[in-house]
VOGU-3710 file (C-alpha; in Angstrom, 3 decimals, decimal comma):
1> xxxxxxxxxx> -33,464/68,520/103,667  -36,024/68,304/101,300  -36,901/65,912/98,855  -35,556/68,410/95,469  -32,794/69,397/97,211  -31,801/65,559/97,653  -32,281/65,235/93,840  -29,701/67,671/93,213  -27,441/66,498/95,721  -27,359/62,807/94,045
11> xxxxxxxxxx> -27,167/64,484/90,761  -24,406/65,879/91,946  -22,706/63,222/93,174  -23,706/61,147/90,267  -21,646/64,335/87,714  -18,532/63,965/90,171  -18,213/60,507/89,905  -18,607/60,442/86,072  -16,330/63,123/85,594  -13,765/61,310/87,747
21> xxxxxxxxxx> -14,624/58,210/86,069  -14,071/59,645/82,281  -10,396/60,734/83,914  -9,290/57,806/85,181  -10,037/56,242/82,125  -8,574/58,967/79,769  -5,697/58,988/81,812  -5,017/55,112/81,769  -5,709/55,259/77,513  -2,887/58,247/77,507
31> xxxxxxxxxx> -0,055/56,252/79,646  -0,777/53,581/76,839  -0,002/55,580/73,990  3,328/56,934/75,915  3,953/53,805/76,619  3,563/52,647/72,898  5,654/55,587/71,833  8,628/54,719/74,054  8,686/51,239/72,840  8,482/52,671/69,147
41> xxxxxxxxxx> 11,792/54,785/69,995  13,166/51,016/71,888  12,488/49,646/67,914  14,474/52,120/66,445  17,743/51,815/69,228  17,508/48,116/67,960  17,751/48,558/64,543  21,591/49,306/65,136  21,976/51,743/62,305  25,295/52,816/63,650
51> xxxxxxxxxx> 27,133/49,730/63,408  25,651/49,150/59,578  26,924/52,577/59,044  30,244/51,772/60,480  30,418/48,503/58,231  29,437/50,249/55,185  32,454/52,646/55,219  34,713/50,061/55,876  33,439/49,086/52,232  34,652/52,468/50,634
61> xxxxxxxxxx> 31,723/52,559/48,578  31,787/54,669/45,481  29,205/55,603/43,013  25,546/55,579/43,226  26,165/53,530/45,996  28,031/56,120/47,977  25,442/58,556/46,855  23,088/56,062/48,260  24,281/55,487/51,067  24,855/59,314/52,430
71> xxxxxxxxxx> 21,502/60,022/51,784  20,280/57,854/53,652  22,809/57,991/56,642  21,767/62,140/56,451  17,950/60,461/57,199  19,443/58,430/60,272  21,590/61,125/61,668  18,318/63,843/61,792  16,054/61,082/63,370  18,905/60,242/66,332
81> xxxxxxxxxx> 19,940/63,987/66,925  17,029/65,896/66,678  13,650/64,476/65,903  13,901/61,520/68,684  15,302/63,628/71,478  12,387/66,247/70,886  10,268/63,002/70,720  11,745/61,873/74,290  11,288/65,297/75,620  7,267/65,537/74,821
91> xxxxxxxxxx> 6,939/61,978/76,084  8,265/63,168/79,668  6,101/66,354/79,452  3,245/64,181/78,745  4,042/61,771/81,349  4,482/64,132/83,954  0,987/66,304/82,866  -0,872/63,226/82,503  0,417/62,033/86,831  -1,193/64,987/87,372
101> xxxxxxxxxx> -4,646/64,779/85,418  -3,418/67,969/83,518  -4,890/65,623/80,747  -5,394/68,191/77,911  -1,980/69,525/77,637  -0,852/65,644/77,843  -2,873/64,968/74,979  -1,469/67,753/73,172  2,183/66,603/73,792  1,434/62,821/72,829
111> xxxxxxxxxx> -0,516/63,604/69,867  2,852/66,156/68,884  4,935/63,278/69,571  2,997/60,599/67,302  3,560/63,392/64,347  7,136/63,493/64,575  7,978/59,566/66,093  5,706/57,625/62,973  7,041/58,995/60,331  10,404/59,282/62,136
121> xxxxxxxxxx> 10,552/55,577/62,376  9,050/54,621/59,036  12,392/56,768/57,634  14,553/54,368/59,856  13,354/51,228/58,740  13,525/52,160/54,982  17,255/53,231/55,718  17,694/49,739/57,561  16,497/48,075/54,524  18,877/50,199/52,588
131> xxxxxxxxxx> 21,588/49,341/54,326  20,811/45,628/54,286  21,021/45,628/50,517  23,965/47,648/50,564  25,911/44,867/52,980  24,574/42,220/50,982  25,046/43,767/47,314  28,620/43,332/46,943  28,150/39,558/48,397  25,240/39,238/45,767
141> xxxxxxxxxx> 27,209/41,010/43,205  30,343/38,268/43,467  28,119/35,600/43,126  26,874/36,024/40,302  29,913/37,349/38,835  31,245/34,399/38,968  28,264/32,484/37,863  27,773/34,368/34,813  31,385/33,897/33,959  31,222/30,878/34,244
151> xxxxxxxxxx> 28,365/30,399/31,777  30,595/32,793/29,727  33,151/30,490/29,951  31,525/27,176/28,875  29,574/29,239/25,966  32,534/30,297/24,691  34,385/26,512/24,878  30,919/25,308/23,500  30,866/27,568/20,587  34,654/27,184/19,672
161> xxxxxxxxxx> 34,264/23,232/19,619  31,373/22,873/17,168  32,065/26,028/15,392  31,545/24,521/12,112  27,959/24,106/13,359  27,630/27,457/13,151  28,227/28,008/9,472  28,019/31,874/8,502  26,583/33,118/12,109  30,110/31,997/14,220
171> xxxxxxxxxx> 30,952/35,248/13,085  28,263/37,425/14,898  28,333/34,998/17,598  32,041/35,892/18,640  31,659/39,143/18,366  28,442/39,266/20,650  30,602/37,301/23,228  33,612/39,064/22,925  31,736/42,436/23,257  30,526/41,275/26,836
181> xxxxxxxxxx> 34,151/40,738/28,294  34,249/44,286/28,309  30,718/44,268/30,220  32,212/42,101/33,272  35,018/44,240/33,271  33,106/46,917/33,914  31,603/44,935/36,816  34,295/43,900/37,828  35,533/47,166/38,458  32,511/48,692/39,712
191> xxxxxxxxxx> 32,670/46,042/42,587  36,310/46,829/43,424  35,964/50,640/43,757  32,500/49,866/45,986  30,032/50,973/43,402  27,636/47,895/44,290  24,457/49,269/42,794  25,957/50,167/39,214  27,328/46,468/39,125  24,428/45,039/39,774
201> xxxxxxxxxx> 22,632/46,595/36,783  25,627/45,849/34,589  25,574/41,826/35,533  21,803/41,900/35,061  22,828/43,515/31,478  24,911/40,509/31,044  22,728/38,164/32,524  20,171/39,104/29,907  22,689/38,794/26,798  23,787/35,474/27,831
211> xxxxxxxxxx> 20,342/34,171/28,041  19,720/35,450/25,038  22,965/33,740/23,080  21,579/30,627/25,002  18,317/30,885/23,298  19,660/31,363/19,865  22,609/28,859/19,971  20,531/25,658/19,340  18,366/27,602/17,136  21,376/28,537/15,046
221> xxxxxxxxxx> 23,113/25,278/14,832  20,087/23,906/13,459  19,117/26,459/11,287  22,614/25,886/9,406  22,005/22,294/9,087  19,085/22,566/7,344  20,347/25,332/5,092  23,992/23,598/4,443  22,992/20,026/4,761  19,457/19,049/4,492
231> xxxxxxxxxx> 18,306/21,687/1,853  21,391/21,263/-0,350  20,991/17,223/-0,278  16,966/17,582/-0,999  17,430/19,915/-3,796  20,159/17,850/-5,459  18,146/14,892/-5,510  15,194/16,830/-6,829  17,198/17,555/-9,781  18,605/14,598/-10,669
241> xxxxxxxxxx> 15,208/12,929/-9,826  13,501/15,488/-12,545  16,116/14,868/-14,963  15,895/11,196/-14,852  12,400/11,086/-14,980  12,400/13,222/-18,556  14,545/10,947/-19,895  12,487/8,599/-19,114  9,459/10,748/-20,720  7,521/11,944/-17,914
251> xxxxxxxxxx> 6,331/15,345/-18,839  5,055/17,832/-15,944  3,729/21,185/-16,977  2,938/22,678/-13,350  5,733/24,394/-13,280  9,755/24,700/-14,264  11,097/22,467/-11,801  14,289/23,621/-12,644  13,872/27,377/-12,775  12,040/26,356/-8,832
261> xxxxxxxxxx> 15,267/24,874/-7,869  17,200/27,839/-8,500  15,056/30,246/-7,413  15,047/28,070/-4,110  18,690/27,959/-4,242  18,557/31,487/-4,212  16,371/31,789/-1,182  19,002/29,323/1,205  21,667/31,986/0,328  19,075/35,027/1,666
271> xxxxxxxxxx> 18,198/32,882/4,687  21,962/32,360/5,260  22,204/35,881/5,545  20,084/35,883/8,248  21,749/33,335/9,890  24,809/35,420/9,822  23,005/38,504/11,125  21,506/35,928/14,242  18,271/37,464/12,788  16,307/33,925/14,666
281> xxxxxxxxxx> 12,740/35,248/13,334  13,742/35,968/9,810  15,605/33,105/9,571  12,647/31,052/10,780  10,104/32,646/8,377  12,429/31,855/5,328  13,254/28,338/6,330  9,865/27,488/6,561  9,009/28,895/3,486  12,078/26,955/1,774
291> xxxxxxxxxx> 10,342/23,641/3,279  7,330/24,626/1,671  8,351/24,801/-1,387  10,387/21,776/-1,376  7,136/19,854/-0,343  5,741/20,942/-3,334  7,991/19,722/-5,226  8,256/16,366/-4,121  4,772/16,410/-3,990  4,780/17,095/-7,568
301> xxxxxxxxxx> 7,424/14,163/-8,759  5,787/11,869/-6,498  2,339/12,044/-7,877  3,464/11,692/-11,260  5,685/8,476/-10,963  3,014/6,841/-8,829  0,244/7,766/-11,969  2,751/6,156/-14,423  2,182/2,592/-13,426  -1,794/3,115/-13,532
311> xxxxxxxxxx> -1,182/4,123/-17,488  0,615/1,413/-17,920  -1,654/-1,357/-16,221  -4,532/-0,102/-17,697  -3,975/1,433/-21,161  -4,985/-1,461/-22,927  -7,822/-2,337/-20,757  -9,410/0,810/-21,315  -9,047/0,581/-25,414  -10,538/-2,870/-25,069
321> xxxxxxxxxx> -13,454/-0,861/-22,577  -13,616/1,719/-25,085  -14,100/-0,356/-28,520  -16,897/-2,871/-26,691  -18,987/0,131/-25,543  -18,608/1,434/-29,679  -20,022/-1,460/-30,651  -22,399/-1,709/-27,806  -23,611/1,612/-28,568  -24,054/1,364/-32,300
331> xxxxxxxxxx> -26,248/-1,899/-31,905  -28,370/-0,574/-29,299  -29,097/2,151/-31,951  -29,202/-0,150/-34,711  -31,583/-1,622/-32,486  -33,694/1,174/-30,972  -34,186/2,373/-34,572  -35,721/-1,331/-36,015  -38,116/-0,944/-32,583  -38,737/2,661/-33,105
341> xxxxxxxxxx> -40,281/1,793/-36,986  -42,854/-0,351/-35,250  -43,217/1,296/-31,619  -43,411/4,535/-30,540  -40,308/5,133/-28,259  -41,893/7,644/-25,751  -39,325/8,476/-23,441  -36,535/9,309/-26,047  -34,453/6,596/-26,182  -32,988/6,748/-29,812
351> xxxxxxxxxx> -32,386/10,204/-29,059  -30,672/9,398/-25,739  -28,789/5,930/-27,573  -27,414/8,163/-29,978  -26,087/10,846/-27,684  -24,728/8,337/-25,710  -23,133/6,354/-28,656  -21,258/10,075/-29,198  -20,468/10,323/-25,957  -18,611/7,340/-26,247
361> xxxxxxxxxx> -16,838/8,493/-29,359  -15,514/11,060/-28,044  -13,937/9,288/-25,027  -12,556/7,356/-27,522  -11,041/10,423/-28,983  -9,836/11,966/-26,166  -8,296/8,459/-25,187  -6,443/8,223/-28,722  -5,102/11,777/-27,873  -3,893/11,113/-24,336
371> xxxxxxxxxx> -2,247/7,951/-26,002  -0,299/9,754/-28,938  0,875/12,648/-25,979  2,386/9,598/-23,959  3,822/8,335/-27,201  5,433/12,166/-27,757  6,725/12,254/-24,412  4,216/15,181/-23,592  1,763/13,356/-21,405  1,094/14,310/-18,085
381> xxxxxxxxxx> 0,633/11,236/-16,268  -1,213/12,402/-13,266  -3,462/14,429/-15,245  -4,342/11,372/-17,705  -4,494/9,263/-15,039  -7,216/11,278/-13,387  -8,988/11,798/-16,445  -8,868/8,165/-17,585  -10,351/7,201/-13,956  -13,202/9,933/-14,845
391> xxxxxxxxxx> -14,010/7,766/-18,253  -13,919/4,114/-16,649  -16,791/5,827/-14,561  -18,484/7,152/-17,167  -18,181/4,105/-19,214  -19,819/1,750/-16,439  -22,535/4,507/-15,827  -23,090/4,580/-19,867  -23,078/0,379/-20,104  -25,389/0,490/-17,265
401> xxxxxxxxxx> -28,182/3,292/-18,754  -27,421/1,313/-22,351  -28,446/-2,201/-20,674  -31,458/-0,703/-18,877  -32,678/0,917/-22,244  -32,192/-2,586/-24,077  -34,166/-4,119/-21,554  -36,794/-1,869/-21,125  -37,691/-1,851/-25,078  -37,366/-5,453/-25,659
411> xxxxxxxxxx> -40,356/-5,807/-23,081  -42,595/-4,474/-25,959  -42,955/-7,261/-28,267  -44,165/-8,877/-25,189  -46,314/-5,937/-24,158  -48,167/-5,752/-28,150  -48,728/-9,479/-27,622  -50,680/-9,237/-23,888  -52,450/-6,206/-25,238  -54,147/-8,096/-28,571
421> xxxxxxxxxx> -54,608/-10,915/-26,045  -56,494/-8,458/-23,906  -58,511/-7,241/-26,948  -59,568/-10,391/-27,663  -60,596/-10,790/-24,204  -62,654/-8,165/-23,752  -64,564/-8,561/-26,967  -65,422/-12,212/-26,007  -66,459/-10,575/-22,335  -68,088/-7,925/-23,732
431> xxxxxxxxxx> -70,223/-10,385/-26,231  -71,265/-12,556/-23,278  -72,786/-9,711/-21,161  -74,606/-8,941/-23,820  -75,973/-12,427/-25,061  -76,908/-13,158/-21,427  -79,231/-10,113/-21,465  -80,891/-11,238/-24,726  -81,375/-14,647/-23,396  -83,360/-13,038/-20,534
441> xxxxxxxxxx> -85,916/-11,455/-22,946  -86,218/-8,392/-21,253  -88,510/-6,003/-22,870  -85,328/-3,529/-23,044  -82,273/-2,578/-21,971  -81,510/0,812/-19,567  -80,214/3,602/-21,395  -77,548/3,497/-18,494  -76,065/-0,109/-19,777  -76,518/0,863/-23,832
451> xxxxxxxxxx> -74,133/4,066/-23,008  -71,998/1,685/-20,989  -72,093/-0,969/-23,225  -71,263/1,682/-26,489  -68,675/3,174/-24,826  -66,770/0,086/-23,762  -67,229/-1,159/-28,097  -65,782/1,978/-28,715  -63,064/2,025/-26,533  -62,325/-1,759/-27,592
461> xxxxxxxxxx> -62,071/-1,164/-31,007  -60,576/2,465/-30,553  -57,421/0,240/-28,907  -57,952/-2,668/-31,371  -57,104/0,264/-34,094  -54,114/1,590/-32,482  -52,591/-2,409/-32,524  -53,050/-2,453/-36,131  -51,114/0,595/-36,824  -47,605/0,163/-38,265
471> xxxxxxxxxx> -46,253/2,401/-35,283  -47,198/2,003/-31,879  -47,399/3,510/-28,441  -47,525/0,852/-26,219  -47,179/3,309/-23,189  -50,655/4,903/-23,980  -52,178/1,324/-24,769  -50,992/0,053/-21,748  -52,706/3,024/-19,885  -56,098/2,249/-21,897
481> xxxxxxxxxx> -56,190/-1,091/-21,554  -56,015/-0,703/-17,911  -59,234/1,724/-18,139  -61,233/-0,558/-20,357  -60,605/-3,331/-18,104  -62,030/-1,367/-15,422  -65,662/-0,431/-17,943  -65,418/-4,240/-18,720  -65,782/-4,615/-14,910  -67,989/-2,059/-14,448
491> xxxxxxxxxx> -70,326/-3,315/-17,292  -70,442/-6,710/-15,665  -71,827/-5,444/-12,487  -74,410/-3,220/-14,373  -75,585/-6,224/-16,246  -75,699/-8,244/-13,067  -78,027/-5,677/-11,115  -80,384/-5,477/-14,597  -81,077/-9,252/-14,280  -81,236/-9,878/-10,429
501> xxxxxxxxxx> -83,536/-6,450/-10,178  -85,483/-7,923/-13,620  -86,046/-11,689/-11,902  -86,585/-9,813/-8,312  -89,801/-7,588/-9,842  -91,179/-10,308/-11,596  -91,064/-12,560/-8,522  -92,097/-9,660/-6,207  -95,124/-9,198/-8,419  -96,435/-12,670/-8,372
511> xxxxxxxxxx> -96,541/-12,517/-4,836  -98,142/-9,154/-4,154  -101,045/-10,609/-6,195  -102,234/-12,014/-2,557  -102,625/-8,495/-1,846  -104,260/-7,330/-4,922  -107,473/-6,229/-3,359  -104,992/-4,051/-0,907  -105,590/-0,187/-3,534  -101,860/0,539/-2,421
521> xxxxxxxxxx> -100,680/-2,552/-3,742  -102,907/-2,664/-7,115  -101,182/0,719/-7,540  -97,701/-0,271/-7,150  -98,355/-3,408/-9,238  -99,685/-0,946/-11,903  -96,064/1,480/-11,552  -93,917/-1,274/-11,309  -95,150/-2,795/-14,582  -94,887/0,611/-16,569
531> xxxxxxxxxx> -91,444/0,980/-15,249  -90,292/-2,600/-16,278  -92,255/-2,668/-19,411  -92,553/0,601/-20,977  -89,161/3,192/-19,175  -86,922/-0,283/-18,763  -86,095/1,150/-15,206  -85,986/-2,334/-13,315  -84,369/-1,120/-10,148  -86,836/1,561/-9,277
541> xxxxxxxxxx> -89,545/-1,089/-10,757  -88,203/-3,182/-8,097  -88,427/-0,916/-5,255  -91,597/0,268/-5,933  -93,727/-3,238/-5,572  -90,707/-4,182/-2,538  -91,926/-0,972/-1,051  -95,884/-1,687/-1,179  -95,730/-5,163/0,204  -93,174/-4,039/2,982
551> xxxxxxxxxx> -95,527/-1,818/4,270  -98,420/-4,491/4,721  -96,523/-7,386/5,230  -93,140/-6,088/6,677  -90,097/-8,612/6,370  -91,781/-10,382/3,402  -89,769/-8,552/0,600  -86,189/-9,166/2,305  -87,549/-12,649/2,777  -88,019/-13,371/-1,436
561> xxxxxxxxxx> -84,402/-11,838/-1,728  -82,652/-14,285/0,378  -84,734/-17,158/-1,229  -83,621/-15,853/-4,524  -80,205/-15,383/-3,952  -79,964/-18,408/-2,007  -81,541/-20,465/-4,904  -79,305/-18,510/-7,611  -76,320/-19,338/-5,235  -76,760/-22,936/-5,300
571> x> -77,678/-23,433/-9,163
//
């Protein structure tokens, strides 16, 4: 044999025992799903439909339940006659094809018979669970038959005992409860002639009204409590309370407490119709409104007997307040005009005194009115009280602006005194500047110092003028003075550099003359003189000689400064 014809051959061999293999295995997957089939039809044979069937028309049911449960017993009977015998039937076919490898018609029959056996048995459970709720329905339905009617019951005993609870709504109520005997009736006789599913809906139809009347029963007991009892005995006592309280001459304006009262009166008996028409959300909206209003108008009383004592405590006290701040007023005018003939009041504070003097007047005014209206009867107290708290703070706020004003102008006979003071001052430390340069015998003064010195005169005198005027502005002589002082300063220092620069050239001088024969020097010598002598310019004087002698004897001018300054220190 040759070496292809061995290929083939084990090729061969190889195919066959694939083929066989792929069988074997098809076969064993297709016994499986028989096998899974025939224990799907062993479910259904357990279910026992029959014997629910036989217990159900033992029950004589009627109705939809009847209807129910022949529809359903039609779905049985079709899947035990015919669809599970032609289910058995395929299933032996299958079995037998599939002994004998005739593997594609075995498929075909077991994939036929999972068509028909799937759904089949998903029909047969929902009837099972029909059935189940059939059996137990009338059980169920007895149950809470008598629960509910038992609720019924006690509701009924409840609502008869604290009937007068009820007010207008025991009306409604019995009919509502009476109406539902005729509901488990109905039941009642449902269950008896079988009809289990039409029951059930009917007890759930009471079930729901019951739980309702539950709901509302508390709600409506209250409700008429508030309306009969607690509203009535409020409003009363607002009345009498108002009525009291004008004879007694409080006056309130607001509103018509009385004309309120009705009107509120008139909204109990609307929300009392509700209450007989068990209309809960109405009802709730108008009660709520109705404590609203009565809030209001407690509110209202309230606040004005608690502002009565507060007149009463403090009306004198605040016409005592009010005459002290009159007279306080008119003699800080009194005053501010006497200052203002002999100062000039910058910041307006006559103007100011007087509009606060009228400002005071007329709280005084308004004060005599609010008085006279409590007198009439026709004050409002709560509205004079808050007005009268408004003018003991503006009263403090005026005293306080009033006191400030006094003390701030009585600072400026004080002020006029420091400032001729000052003027005399200056003109004594103006004088002595001066006489120390004369007593130096310079051959002039810089034209520097003159302007200094001529503008610190004038602005002496300028102020000196202003002091002897019969009206004054001590603000803007304050402001000078402080600039003059500054020139008086700054005059000092400018006659204190003229001298120490005069004494350093002439000392700086006499000692360059041991350098005389030097031609920078003898020049220098020569400038320094016409600048001291002739322009008056002793500070460049002085650093044109300092200069020349630094430059051939280097140290030597800084040397004669500290020996001057030293020497000037210590005499």
């Amino acid at each position: 044999m040759s070496s292809t014809q061995s290929i083939v051959t084990v090729v061969i061999i190889l195919m066959i025992i694939l083929i066989v293999a792929f069988m074997v295995i098809v076969n064993r997957r297709q016994l499986r799903e028989i096998i899974e089939l025939d224990n799907l039809i062993s479910k259904i044979e357990k279910m026992d439909l029959q014997q629910d069937i036989e217990r159900l028309n033992k029950m004589e049911l009627a109705g939809e339940s009847l209807t129910t449960l022949t529809t359903w017993q039609n779905c049985y009977q079709d899947a035990i006659e015919n669809k599970i015998p032609q289910v058995e039937q395929l299933l032996e076919q299958a079995a037998d094809q599939n002994v004998h490898y005739h593997l594609f018609k075995a498929h075909k029959n077991i994939k036929q018979a999972q068509e028909i056996l799937q759904p089949t048995y998903d029909d047969v459970k929902n009837t099972k669970e029909v059935f189940t709720e059939l059996l137990e329905s009338n059980r169920e339905n007895q149950l809470q038959y008598e629960a509910l009617l038992k609720l019924y019951r006690q509701m009924r005993k409840a609502v008869l005992a604290d009937s007068f609870d009820y007010g207008a709504a025991l009306d409604k109520i019995e009919t509502e409860l009476t109406a539902l005997e005729a509901d488990f009736a109905e039941a009642k006789g449902l269950t008896a002639q079988g009809d289990q599913v039409e029951a059930k809906r009917i007890l759930s139809k009471i079930k729901v009204a019951l739980n309702n009347m539950q709901d509302k029963l508390p709600k409506l007991k209250q409700s008429r409590h508030e309306l009969d009892s607690v509203f009535q005995a409020q409003l009363s006592e607002l009345s009498d309370t108002y009525k009291l309280m004008m004879s007694e001459k409080f006056y309130i304006t607001k509103v018509d407490v009385l004309a309120e009262i009705k009107k509120i009166q008139q909204q109990v008996a609307l929300a009392n119709e509700f209450l007989a028409d068990l209309k809960i959300s109405k009802l709730a909206d108008e009660i709520q409104e109705i404590k609203q209003k009565i809030d209001y108008l407690y509110d209202l009383l309230t606040k004005e007997y608690q502002a009565k004592p507060f007149i009463e405590e403090n009306q004198d006290k605040i016409q005592r307040l009010l005459a002290r701040g009159q007279v306080e007023s008119k003699n800080l005018v009194e005053k501010l005009r006497h200052i203002d003939e002999s100062y000039e009041l910058t910041h307006g504070e006559l103007d100011e005194s007087r509009e606060l003097e009228q400002e005071v007047n007329d709280l005084n005014r308004q004060y005599t009115v609010d008085t006279q209206n409590i007198a009439d009867g026709k004050g409002v107290y709560s509205e004079i009280k808050n007005s009268w708290l408004d003018l003991l703070d503006r009263l403090r706020a005026i005293s306080e602006r009033q006191k400030q004003m006094a003390q701030d102008v009585e600072g400026l006979y004080d002020s006029e005194n420091v400032a001729n003071d000052s003027i005399k001052r200056f003109k004594q430390e103006i004088s002595l500047v001066y006489r120390r340069l004369e007593r130096k015998n310079l051959p002039g003064n810089p034209d520097t110092f003159i302007q200094m010195y001529t503008l610190v005169v004038n602005e002496v005198g300028h102020v000196a003028e202003e002091l002897s005027q019969v009206r004054i502005n001590m603000e803007k002589i304050s402001t000078e003075l402080i600039q003059i002082s500054d020139d008086v300063e700054r005059l000092k220092r400018e006659a204190d550099d003229i001298i120490n620069s005069a004494d350093l050239v002439e000392l700086t001088l006499q000692y360059s003359n041991k350098y005389s024969g030097n031609d920078a020097v003898k020049q220098a010598q020569q400038k320094a003189m016409q600048l001291y002598s002739q322009d008056f310019n002793y500070k460049e004087a002085l650093d044109t000689i300092a200069t020349a002698i630094e430059k051939v004897e280097p140290g030597s001018y800084q040397r004669l400064e500290n020996i001057y300054y030293s020497e000037r220190k210590n005499s």
